[in-house]
N, C-alpha and C positions, 0 to 999 in steps of 0.2 A: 590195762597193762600196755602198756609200748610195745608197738612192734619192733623194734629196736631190742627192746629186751629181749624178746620173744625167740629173736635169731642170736643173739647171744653176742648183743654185739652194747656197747655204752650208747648211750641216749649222743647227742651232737650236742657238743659245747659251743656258746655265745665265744669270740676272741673279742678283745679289747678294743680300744678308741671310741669315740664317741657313739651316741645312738642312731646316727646316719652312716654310720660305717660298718657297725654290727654283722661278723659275719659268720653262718655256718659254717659247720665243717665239711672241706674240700671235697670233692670227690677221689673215689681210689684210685691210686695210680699204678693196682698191679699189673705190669706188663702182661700177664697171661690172661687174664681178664678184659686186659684192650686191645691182646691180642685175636680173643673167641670175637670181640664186636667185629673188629675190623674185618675179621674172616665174615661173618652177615653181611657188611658193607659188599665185599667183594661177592656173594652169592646173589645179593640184590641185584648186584650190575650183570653179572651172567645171565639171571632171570631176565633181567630188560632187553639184552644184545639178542640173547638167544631164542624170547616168545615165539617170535614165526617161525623157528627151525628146527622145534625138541618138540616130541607129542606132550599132550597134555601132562601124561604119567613123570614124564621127566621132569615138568614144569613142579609139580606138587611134590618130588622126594626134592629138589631143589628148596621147596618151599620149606620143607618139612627140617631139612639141614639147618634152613637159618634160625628158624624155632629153635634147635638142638642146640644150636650156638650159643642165642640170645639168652636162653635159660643156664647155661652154664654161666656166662657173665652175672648174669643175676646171682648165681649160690656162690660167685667170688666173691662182692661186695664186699667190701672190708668195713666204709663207714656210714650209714643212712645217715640221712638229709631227712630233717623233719618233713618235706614236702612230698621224697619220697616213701614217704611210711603212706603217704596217703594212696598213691600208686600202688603199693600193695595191698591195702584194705580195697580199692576196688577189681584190685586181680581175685583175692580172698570170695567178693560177693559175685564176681562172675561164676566161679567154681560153686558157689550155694547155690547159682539158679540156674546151673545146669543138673548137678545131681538130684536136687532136688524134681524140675519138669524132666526127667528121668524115668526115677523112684515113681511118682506121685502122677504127672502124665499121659507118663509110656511114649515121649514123644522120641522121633527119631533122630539119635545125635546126626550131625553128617558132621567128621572127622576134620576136612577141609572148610566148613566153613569158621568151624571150631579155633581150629589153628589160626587163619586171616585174622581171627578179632582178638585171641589170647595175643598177637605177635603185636597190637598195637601200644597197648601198655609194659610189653617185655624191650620195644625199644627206648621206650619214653623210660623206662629205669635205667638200662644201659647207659644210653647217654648223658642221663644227669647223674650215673655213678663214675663216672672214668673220662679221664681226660686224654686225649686223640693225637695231642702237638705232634707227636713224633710219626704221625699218621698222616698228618693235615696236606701234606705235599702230595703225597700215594693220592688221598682222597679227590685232592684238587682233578688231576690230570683222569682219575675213572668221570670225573663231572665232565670235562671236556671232551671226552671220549662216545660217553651216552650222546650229548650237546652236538656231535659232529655227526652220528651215527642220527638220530633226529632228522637234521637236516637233510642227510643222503637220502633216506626213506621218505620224506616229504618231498623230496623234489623230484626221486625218482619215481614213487607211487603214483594211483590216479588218485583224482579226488573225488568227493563226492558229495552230494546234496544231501542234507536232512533239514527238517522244519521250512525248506527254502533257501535256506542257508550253504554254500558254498563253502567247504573247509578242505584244509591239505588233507594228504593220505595219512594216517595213522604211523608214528615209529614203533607201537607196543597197541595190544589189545585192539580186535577187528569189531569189538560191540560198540562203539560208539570215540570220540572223542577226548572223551573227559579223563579217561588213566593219562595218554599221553598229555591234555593241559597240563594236567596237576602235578606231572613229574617236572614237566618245564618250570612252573613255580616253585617247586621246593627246590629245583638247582638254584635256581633266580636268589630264592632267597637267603639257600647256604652262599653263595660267592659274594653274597650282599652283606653277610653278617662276618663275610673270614675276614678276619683283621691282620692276619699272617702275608695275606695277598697284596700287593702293592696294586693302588689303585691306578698307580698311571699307567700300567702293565696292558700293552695293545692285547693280547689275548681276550686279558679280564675284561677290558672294555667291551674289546665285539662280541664276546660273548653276553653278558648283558641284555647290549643290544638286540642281538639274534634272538634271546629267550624275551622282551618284550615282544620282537614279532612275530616268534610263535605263539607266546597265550593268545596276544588279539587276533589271529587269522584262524583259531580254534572258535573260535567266540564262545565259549562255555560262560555264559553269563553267573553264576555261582563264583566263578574265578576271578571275576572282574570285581564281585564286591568282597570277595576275601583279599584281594590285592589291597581294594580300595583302606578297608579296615586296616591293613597292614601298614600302607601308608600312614593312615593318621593318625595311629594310636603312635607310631614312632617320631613323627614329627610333635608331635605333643608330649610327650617323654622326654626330648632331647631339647625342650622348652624350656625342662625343669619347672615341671608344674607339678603343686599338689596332687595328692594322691586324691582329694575329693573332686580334683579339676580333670583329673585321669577317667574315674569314674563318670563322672560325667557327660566326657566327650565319648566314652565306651557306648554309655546310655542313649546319646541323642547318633550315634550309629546305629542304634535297634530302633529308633524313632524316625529316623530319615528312612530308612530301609522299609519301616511300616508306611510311612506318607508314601514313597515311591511304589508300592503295592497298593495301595487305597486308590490312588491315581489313576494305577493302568486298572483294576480293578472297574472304577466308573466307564473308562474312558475305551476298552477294550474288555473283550470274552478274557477272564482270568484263569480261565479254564485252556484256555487255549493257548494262553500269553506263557502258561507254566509247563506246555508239552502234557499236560493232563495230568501235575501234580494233583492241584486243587482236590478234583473230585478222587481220588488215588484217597488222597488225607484222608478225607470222609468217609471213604468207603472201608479204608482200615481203622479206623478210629471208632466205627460201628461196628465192626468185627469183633476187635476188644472187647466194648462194653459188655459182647453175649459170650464171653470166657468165663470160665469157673476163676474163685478167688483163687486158686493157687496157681494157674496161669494169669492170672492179672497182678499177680505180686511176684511172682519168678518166670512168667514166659512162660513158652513152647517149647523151649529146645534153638540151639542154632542153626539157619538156613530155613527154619521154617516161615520166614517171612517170606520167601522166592517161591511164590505162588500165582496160578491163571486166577485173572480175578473179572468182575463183570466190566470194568473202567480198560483194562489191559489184557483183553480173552484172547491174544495171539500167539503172547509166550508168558513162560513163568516171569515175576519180576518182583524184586523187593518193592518197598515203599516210598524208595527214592528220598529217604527222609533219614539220615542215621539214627535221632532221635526215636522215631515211630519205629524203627525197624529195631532197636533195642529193647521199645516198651512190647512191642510185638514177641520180640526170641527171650528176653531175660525180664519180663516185667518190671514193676512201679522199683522192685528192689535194684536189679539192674542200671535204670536210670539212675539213681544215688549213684551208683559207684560211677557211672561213666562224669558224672559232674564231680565227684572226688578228684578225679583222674583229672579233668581242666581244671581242678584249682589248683592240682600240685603240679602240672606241669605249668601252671602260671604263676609259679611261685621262683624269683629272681630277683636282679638287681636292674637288671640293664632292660632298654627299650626294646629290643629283639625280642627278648621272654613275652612279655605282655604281648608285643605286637602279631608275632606268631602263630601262640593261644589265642590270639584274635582270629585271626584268619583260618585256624583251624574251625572254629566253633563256631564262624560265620557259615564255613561253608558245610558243616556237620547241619546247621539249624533249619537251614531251607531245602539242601538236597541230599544227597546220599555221597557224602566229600568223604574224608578219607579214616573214619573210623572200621571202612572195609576193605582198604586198599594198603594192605603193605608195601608194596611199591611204591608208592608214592610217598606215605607218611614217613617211611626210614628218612629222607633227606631233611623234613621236617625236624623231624626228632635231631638229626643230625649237627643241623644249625643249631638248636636249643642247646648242644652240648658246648658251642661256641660263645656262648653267657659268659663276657668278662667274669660274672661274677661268680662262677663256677671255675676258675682257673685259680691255680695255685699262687700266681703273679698278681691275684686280686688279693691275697690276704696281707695281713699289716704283717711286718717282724715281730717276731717272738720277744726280741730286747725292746721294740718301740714302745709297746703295750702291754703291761701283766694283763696276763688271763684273769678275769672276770667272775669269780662265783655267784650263779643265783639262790635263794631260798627258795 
C-alpha cells in the first residue's frame, strides 16, 4: 500500500509535456505549515547565537521545540511527493528499531540522542513538502547574522591547536571544530543555491567569500571532500550530461577518494593520517559481529554507540562513522532506511539536489557529518527546499498540457 494512501492523502499525479519535463506534484503551500518550518528555522538560529550562553537544559527544550515544530509541519502535509514517501518509510523503520532494541534488548533509550537523529529526516520532509518564497528574504538576513556572529567569535576567541593543526576559535560547540565547519557550509551552500538573491549583491558576494575562508582555516578535511563532491556533481549536471554520465562521475568520486586513501595508506600510518578512525572502524565493527541477531538487525538503542572504548579510553565517543554509528544504534534494518532516506532526498530535477545528497553522504561515509547534527543539517535540508524543481514556477500551465493519465 502507498504511504500516500495510508495518510489519506491521493498518490502524486505525472502533469503533462514531454518526458524530460515530467513533473510531480508541488509541494504544500499551507501557510501554517510554512509557518511551524519557518519557526524551526528561527529556533535553529537561537540554538547557534545562544550555545555559549543558555545551560545545557535550555539548549535541549530548544532542541526539543524544533522537534515539536517539525512534526507538526509534517501532520500538515497536504501532498506527498513519491520521494517523500520514502522518507517516511525510513522514519517508519527507525521507530521498529527502537521499540523493538527496547522490548527485546532492554537497552537504554537516551531521549536526546533520540530526538538529534528523528530531527534529521523531519527536516528533509519539511523542506521538500513546502515552499519558503515568502520566507526566503527573513531566511536570508538570519544566514547573515549567524555568518557575522561567526566571524566576531573567531576573531575575538583564542585559537587552538589540535592534530598540530592551528584553527580559529569555535562560533558554536567547544568539542572540537567540525559543528561550526559544517554550519559554514550548509550557509555556503544555501546562498549558492538562492536564486531569489542577486548575485552581483556586495553582501552576497563577501559573504561567500568569508564562508570559503572559514571552511579552509577550520581544515576539517571531511568538508573539503564533500565540498569537493559538491562541486562536481554540479558542474557535471549543468553540462547536461546523461544520467549514466552522472553516475558515473558520482562513481569515480568514490574511486578517486579510494585511490587517495590507498596512497596515504602506503605512504603514511593510516591510523594516524584518520585521527584514529581506522582502528575505531575495526574495533566497532568487531563489536558488532559478537551482538545477538536482534541487535545486529535493529541495534542497541540510540546513543549507545557513545561509548570508552580500547582505541579512544579517555572519553566516551561515537564511531565517528554515521554509517557504523547507525549499524551500531538501529542495526542492518536501520541502515536500509538511512539509504531510503539519500535516495528520496536525491530525488529532484535540478543540480543542487544531486550535488547536495552528494555532499551529504560523502561526508556521512568517512566521518560522523551530519546525520547527528541538526544544526548543521537544517541549512542543508534548507537549500534542498530551493530545488527549482520543487517550486510552483517550475510546473508547466494547466492550459499548456492536459494532465496525463497512467494505467
Amino acid at each position: 500500500m502507498e504511504l500516500s494512501s495510508i495518510h489519506g492523502h491521493h498518490a502524486p499525479q505525472k502533469l503533462g509535456g514531454n518526458s524530460d519535463a515530467l513533473m510531480y506534484a508541488v509541494p504544500s503551500t499551507s501557510s501554517l505549515g510554512a509557518s511551524f518550518l519557518f519557526l524551526a528555522v528561527f529556533l535553529q538560529f537561537i540554538q547557534i547565537l545562544l550555545f555559549y550562553f543558555i545551560p545545557l537544559e535550555a539548549r535541549y527544550t530548544l532542541a526539543g521545540m524544533t522537534v515539536f515544530s517539525l512534526a507538526i509541519c509534517c501532520i500538515l502535509i497536504k501532498n506527498y511527493r513519491y520521494d517523500v514517501n520514502l522518507v517516511f518509510l525510513s522514519v517508519a523503520l527507525m521507530f521498529l528499531c527502537w521499540i523493538i532494541s527496547k522490548i527485546f534488548v532492554n537497552s537504554e533509550f537516551k531521549i536526546n540522542f533520540a530526538m538529534q537523529q528523528l530531527s534529521i529526516p523531519l527536516w528533509l520532509l519539511a523542506a521538500k513538502s513546502y515552499t519558503l518564497q515568502k520566507y526566503q528574504s527573513k531566511i536570508r538576513i538570519i544566514l547573515y547574522v549567524i555568518l557575522f556572529f561567526a566571524c566576531f567569535m573567531m576573531l575575538t576567541g583564542d585559537s587552538y591547536t589540535v592534530g598540530g593543526i592551528e584553527r580559529p576559535a569555535n562560533f558554536i560547540d567547544i568539542g572540537g571544530p567540525h559543528l561550526s565547519a559544517y554550519i559554514a557550509l550548509g550557509i555556503y551552500i544555501y546562498l549558492s543555491s538562492d536564486r531569489t538573491d542577486k548575485k552581483s549583491n556586495i553582501l552576497h558576494l563577501l559573504s561567500i567569500i568569508t564562508l570559503i575562508y572559514i571552511i579552509y582555516t577550520y581544515q576539517v578535511r571531511t568538508i573539503y571532500l564533500a565540498i569537493f563532491a559538491y562541486f562536481l556533481i554540479t558542474l557535471i549536471k549543468k553540462t547536461s550530461l546523461s544520467k549514466s554520465a552522472i553516475s558515473f562521475a558520482f562513481f569515480e568520486i568514490i574511486v578517486f577518494s579510494a585511490a587517495i586513501a590507498l596512497v596515504v595508506s602506503v605512504s603514511t600510518d593510516l591510523n594516524q593520517f584518520s585521527s584514529g578512525r581506522t582502528d575505531v572502524y575495526i574495533e566497532r565493527l568487531n563489536q558488532i559481529s559478537q551482538k545477538s541477531l536482534v541487535e545486529l538487525f535493529f541495534g542497541s538503542g540510540p546513543g549507545s554507540d557513545l561509548i570508552v572504548s580500547d582505541q579512544w579510553w579517555w572519553d566516551a565517543k561515537n564511531s565517528h562513522n554515521d554509517f557504523l554509528t547507525i549499524l551500531y544504534e538501529r542495526g542492518l534494518v536501520g541502515v536500509i532506511g538511512v539509504i531510503l532516506l539519500f535516495v528520496g532526498m536525491a530525488k529532484g530535477r535540478s543540480a543542487e539536489t544531486i550535488a547536495i545528497t552528494s555532499a551529504v553522504f560523502i561526508a556521512s561515509a568517512i566521518s560522523n557529518g551530519l546525520m547527528s547534527r541538526p544544526l548543521a543539517f537544517f541549512l542543508f535540508a534548507l537549500a534542498l527546499s530551493l530545488d527549482s524543481a520543487l517550486q510552483p514556477s517550475a510546473l508547466p500551465r494547466a492550459s499548456s498540457a492536459p494532465a496525463r493519465s497512467e494505467n
